[in-house]
PDB file of the backbone (N, CA, C, O) and the ligand in Angstrom, with CONECT records:
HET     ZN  A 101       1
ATOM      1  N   UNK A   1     -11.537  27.455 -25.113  1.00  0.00           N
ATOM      2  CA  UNK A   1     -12.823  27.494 -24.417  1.00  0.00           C
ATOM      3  C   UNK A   1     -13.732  26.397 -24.961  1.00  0.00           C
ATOM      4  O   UNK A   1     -13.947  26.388 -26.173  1.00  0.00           O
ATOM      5  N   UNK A   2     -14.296  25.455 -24.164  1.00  0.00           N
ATOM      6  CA  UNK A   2     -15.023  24.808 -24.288  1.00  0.00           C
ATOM      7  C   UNK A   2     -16.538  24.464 -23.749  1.00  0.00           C
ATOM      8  O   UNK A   2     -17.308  25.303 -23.282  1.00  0.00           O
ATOM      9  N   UNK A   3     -16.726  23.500 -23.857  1.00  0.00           N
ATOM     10  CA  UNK A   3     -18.693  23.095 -23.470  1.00  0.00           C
ATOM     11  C   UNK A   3     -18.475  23.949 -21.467  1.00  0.00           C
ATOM     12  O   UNK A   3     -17.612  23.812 -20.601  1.00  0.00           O
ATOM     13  N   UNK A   4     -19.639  24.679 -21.542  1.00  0.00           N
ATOM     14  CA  UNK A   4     -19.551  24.880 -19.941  1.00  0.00           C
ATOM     15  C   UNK A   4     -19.723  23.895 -19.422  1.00  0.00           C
ATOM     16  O   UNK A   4     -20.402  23.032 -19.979  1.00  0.00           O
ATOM     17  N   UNK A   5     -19.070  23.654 -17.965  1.00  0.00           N
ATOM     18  CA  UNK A   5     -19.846  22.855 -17.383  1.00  0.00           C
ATOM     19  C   UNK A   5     -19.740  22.904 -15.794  1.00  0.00           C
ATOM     20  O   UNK A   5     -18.776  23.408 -15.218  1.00  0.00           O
ATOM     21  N   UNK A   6     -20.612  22.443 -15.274  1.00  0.00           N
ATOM     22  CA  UNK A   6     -20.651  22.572 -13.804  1.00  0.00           C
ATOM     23  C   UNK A   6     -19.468  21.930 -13.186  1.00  0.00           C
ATOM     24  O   UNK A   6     -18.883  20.878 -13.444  1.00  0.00           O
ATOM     25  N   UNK A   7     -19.203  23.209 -11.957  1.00  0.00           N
ATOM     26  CA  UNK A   7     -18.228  22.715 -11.359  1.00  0.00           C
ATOM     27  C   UNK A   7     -17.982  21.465 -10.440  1.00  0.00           C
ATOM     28  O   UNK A   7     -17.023  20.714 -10.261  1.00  0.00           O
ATOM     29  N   UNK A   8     -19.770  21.599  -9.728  1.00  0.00           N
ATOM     30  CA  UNK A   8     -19.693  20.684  -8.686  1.00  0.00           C
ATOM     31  C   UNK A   8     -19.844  19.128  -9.311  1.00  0.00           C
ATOM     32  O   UNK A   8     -19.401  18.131  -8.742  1.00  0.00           O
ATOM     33  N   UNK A   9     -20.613  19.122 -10.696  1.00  0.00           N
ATOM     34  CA  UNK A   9     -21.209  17.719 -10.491  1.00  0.00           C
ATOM     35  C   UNK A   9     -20.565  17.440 -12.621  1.00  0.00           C
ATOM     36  O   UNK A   9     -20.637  16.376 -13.236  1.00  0.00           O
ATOM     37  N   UNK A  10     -19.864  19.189 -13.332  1.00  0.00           N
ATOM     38  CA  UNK A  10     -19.567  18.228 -14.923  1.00  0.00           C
ATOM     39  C   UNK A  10     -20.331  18.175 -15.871  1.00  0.00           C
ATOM     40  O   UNK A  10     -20.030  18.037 -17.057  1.00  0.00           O
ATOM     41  N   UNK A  11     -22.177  18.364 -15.038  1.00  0.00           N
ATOM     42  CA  UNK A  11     -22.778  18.381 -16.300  1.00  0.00           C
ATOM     43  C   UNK A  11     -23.571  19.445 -16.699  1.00  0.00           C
ATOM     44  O   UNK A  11     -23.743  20.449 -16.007  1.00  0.00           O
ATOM     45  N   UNK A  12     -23.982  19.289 -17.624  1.00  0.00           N
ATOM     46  CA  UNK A  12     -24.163  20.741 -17.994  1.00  0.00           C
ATOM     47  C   UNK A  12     -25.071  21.761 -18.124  1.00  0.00           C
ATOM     48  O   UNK A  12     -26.190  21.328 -18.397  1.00  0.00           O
ATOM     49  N   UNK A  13     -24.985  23.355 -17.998  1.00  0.00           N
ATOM     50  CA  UNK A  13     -25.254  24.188 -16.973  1.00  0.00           C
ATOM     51  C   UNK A  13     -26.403  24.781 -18.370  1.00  0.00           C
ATOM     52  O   UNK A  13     -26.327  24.308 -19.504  1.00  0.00           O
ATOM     53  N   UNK A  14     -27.027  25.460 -18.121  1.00  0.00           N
ATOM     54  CA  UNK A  14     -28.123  26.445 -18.853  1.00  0.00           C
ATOM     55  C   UNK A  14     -27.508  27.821 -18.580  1.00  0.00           C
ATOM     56  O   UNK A  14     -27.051  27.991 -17.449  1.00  0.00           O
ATOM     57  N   UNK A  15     -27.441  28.729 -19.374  1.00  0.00           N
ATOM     58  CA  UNK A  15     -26.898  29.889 -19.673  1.00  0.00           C
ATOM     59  C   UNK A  15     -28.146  30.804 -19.402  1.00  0.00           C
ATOM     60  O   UNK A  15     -29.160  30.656 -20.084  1.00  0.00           O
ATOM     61  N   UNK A  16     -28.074  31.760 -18.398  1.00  0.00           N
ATOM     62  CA  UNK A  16     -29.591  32.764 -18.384  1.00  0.00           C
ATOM     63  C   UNK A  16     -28.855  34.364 -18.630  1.00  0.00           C
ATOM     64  O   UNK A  16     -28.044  34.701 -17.767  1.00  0.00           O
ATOM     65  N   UNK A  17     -29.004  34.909 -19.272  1.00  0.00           N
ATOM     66  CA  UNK A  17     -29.025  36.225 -19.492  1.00  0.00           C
ATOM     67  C   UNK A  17     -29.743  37.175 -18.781  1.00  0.00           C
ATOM     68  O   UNK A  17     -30.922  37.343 -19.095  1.00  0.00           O
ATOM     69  N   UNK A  18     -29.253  37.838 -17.870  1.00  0.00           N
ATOM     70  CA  UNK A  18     -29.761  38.707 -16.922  1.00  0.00           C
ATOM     71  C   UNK A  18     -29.288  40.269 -17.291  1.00  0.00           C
ATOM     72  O   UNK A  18     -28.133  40.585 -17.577  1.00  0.00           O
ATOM     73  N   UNK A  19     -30.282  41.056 -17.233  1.00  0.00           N
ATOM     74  CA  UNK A  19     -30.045  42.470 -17.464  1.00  0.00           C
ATOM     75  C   UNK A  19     -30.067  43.439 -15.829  1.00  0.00           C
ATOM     76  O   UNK A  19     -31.121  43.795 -15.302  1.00  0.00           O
ATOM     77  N   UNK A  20     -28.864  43.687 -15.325  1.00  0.00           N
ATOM     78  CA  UNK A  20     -29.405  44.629 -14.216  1.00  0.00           C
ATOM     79  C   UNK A  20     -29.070  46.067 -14.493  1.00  0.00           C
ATOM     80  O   UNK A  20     -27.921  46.443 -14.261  1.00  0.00           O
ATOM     81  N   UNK A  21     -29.880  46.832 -14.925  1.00  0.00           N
ATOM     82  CA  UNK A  21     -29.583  48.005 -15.047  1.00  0.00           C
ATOM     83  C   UNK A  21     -28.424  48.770 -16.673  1.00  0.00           C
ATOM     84  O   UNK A  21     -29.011  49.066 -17.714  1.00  0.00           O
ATOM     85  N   UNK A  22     -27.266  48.905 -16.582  1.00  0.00           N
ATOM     86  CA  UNK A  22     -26.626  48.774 -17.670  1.00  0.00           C
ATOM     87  C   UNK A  22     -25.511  47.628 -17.818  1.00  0.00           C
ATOM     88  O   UNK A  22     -24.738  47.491 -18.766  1.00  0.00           O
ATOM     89  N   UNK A  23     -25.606  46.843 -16.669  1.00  0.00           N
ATOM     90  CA  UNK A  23     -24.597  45.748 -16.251  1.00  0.00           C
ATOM     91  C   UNK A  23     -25.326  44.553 -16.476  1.00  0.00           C
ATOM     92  O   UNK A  23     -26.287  44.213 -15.786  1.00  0.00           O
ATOM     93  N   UNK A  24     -24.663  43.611 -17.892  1.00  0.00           N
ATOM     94  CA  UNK A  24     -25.429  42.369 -18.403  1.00  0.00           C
ATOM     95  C   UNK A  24     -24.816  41.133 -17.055  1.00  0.00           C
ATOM     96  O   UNK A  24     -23.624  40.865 -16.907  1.00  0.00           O
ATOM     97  N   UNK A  25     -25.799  40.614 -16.321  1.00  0.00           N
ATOM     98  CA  UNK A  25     -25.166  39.670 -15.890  1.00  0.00           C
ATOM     99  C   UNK A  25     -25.516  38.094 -16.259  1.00  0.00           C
ATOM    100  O   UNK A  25     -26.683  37.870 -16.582  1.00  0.00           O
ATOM    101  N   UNK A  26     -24.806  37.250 -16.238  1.00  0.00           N
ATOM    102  CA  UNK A  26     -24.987  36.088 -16.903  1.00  0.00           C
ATOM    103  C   UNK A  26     -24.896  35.092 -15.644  1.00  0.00           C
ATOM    104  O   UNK A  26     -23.954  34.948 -14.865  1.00  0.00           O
ATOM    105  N   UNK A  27     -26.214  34.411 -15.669  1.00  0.00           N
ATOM    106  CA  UNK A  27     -26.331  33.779 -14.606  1.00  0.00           C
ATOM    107  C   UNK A  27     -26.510  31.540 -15.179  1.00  0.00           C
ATOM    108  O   UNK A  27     -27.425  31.003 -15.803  1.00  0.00           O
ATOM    109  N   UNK A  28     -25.415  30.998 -14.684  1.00  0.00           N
ATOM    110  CA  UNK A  28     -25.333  29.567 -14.778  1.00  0.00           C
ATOM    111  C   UNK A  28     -25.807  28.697 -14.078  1.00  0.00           C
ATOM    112  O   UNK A  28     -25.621  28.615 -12.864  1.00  0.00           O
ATOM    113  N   UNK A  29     -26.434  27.987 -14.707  1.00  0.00           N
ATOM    114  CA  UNK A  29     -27.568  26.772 -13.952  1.00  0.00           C
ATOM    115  C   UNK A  29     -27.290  25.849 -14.031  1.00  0.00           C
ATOM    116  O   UNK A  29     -26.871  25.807 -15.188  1.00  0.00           O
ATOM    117  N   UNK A  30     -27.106  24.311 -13.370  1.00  0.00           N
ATOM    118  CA  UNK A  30     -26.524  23.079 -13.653  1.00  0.00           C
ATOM    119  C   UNK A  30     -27.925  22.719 -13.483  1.00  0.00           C
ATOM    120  O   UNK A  30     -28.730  23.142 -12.654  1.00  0.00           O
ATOM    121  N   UNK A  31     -28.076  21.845 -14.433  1.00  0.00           N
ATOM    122  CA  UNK A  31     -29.793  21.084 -14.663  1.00  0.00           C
ATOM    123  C   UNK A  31     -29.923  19.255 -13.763  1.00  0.00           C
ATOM    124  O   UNK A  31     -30.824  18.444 -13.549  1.00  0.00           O
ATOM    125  N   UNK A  32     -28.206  19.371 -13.443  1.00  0.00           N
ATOM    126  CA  UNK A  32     -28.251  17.784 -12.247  1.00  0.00           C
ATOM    127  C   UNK A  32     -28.200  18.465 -11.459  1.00  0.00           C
ATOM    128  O   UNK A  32     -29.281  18.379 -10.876  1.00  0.00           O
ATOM    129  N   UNK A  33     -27.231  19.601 -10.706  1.00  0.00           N
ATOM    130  CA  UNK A  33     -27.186  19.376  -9.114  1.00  0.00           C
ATOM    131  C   UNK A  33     -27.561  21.045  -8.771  1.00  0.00           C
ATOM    132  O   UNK A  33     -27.015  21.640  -7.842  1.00  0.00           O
ATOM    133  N   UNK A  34     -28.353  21.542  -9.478  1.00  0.00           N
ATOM    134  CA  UNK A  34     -28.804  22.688  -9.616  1.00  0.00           C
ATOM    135  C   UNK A  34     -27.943  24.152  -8.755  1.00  0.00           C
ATOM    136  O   UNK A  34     -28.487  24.953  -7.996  1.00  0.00           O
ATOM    137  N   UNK A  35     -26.490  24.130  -9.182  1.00  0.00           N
ATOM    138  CA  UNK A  35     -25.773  24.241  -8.946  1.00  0.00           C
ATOM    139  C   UNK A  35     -25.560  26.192  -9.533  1.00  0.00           C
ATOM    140  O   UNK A  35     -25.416  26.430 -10.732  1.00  0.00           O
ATOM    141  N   UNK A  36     -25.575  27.054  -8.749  1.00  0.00           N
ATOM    142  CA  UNK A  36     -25.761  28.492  -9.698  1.00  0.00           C
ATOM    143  C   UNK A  36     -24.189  28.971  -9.639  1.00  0.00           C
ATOM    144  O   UNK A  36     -23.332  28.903  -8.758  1.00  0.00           O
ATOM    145  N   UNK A  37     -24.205  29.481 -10.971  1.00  0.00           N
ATOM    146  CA  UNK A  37     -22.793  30.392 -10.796  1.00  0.00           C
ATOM    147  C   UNK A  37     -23.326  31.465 -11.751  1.00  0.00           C
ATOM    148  O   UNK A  37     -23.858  31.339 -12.855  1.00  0.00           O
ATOM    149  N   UNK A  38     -22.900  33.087 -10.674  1.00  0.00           N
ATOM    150  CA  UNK A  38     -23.019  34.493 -11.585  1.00  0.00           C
ATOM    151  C   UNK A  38     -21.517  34.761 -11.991  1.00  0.00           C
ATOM    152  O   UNK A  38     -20.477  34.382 -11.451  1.00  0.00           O
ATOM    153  N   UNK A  39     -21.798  35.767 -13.449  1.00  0.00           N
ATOM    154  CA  UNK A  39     -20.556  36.153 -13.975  1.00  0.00           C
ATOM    155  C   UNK A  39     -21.295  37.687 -14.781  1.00  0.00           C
ATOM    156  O   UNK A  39     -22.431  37.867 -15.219  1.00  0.00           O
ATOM    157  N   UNK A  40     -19.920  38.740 -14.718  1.00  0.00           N
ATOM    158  CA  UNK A  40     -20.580  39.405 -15.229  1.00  0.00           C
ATOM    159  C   UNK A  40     -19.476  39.897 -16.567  1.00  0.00           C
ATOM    160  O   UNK A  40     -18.247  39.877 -16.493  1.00  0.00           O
ATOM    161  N   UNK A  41     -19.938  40.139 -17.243  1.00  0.00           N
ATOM    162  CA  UNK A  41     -18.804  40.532 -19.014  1.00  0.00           C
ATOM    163  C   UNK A  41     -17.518  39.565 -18.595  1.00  0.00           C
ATOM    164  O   UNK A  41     -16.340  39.901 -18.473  1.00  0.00           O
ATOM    165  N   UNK A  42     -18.066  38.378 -18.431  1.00  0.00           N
ATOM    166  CA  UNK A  42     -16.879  37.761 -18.525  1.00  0.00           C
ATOM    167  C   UNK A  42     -16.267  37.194 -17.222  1.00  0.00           C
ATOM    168  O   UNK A  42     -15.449  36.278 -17.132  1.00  0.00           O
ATOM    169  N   UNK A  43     -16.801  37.891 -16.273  1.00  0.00           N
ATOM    170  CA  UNK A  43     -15.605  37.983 -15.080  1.00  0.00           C
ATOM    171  C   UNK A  43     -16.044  36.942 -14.043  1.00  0.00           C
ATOM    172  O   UNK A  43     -16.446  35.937 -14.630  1.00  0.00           O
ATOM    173  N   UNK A  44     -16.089  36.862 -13.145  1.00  0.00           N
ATOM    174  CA  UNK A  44     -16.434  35.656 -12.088  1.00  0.00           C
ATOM    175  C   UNK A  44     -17.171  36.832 -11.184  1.00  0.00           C
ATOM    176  O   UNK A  44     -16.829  38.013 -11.137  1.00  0.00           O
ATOM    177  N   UNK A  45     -18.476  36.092 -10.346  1.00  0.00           N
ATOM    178  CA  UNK A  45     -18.556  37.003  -9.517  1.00  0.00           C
ATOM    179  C   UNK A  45     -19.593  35.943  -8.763  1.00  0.00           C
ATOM    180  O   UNK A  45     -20.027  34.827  -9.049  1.00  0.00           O
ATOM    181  N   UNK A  46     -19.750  36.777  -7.760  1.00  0.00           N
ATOM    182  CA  UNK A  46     -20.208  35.651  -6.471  1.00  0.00           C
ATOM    183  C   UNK A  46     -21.532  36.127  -6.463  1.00  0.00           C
ATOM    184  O   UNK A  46     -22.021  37.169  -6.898  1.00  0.00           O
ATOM    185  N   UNK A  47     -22.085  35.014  -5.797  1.00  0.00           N
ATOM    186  CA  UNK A  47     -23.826  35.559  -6.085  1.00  0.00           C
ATOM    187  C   UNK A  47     -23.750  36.778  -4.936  1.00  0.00           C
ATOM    188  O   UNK A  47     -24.310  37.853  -5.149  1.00  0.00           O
ATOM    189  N   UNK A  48     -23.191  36.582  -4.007  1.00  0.00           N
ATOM    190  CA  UNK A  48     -23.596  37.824  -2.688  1.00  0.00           C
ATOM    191  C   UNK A  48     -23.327  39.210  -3.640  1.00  0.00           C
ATOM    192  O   UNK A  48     -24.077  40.184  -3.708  1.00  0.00           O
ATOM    193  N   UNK A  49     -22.397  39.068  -4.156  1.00  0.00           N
ATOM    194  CA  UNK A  49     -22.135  40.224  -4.694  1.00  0.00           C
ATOM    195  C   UNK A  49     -23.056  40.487  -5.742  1.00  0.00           C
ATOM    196  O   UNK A  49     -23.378  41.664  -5.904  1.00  0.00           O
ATOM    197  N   UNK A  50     -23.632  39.459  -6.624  1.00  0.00           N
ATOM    198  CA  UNK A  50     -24.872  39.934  -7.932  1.00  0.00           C
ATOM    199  C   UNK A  50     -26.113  40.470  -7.288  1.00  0.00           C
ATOM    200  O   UNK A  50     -26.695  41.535  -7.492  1.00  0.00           O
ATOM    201  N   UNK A  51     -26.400  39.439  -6.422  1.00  0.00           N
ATOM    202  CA  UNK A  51     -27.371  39.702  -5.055  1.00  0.00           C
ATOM    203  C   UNK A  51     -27.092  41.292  -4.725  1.00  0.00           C
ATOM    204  O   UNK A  51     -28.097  41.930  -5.040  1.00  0.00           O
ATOM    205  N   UNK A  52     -26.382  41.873  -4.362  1.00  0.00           N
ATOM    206  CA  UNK A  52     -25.656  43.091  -3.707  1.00  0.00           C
ATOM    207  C   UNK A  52     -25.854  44.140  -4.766  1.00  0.00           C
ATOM    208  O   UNK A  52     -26.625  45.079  -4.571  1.00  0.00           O
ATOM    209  N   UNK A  53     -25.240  44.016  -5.776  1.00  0.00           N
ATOM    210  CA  UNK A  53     -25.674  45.006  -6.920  1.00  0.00           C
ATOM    211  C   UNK A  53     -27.427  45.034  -7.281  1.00  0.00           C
ATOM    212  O   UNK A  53     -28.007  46.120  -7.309  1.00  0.00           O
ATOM    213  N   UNK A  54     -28.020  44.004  -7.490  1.00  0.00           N
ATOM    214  CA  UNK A  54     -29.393  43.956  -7.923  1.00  0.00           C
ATOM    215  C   UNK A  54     -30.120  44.797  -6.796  1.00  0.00           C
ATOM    216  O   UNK A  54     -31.040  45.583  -7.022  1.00  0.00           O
ATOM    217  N   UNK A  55     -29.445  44.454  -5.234  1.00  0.00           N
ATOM    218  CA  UNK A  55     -30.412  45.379  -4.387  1.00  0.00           C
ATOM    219  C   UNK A  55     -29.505  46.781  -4.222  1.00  0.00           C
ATOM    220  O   UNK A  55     -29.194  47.250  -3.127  1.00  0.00           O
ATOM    221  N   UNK A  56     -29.254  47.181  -5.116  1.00  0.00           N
ATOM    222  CA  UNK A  56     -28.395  48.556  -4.166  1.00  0.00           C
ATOM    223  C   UNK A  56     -29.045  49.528  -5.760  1.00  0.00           C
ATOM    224  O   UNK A  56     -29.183  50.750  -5.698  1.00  0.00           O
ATOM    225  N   UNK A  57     -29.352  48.788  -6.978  1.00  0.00           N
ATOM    226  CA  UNK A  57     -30.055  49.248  -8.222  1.00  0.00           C
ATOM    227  C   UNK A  57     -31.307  50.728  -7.720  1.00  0.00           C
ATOM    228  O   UNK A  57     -32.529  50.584  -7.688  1.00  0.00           O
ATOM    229  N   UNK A  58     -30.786  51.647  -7.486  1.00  0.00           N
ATOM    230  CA  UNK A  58     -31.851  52.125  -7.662  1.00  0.00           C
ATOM    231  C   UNK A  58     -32.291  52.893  -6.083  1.00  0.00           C
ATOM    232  O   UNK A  58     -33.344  53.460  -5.792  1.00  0.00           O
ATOM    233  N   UNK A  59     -30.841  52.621  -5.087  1.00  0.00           N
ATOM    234  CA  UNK A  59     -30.961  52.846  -4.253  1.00  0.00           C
ATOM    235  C   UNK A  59     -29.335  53.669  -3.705  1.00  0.00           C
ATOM    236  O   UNK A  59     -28.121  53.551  -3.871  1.00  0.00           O
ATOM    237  N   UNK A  60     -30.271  54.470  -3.020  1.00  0.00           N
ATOM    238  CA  UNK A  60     -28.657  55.785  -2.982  1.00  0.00           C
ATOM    239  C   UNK A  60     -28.432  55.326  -1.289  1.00  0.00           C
ATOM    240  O   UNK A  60     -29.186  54.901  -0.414  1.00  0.00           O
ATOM    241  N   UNK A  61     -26.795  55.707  -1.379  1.00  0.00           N
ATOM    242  CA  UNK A  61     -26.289  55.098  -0.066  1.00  0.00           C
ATOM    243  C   UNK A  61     -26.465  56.614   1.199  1.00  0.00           C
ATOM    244  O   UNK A  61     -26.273  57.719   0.693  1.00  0.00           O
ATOM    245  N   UNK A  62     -26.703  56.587   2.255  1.00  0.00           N
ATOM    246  CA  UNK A  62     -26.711  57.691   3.124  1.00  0.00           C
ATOM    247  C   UNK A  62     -25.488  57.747   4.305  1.00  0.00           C
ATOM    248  O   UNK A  62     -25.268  56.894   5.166  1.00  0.00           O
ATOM    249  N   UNK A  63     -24.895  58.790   4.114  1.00  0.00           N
ATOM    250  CA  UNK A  63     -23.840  58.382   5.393  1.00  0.00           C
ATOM    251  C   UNK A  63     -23.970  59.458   6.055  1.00  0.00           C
ATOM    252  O   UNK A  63     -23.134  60.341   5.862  1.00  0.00           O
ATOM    253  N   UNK A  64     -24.970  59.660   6.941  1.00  0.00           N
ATOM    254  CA  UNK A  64     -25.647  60.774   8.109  1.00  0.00           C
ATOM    255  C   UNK A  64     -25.514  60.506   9.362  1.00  0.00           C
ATOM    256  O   UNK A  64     -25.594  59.366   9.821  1.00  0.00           O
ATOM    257  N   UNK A  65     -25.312  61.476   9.986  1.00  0.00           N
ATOM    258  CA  UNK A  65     -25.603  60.689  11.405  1.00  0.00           C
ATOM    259  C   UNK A  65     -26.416  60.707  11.905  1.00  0.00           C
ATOM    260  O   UNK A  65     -26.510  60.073  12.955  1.00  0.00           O
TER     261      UNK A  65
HETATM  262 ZN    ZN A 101     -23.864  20.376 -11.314  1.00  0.00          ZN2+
END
């Protein structure tokens, strides 16, 4: 494992530490092509989906008719 670095453009990304709830997510910033990548304990994850968890935090699903 080495220096992060952005996928699109190589150089290199800023590390943000995000807390949602009990799930740490770690969110990557490229400071040239402002380029975001989410990950969470490690894993890869797509912003729709970090996006998706952050809004569903706190919110119960209904399946009524
Ligand atoms: Zn970049």
């Amino acid at each position: 494992m080495g220096q992060t670095r952005c996928r699109e453009c190589g150089g290199p990304v800023i590390e943000i530490e995000l807390s949602s709830g009990n799930e740490p997510l770690m969110m990557r910033s490229c400071s040239a092509c402002d380029a975001r990548e989410w990950s969470k304990e490690g894993e890869g994850l797509d912003l729709r989906g970090a996006l998706d968890r952050l809004s569903q935090t706190g919110s119960t699903r209904r399946q009524s008719r």
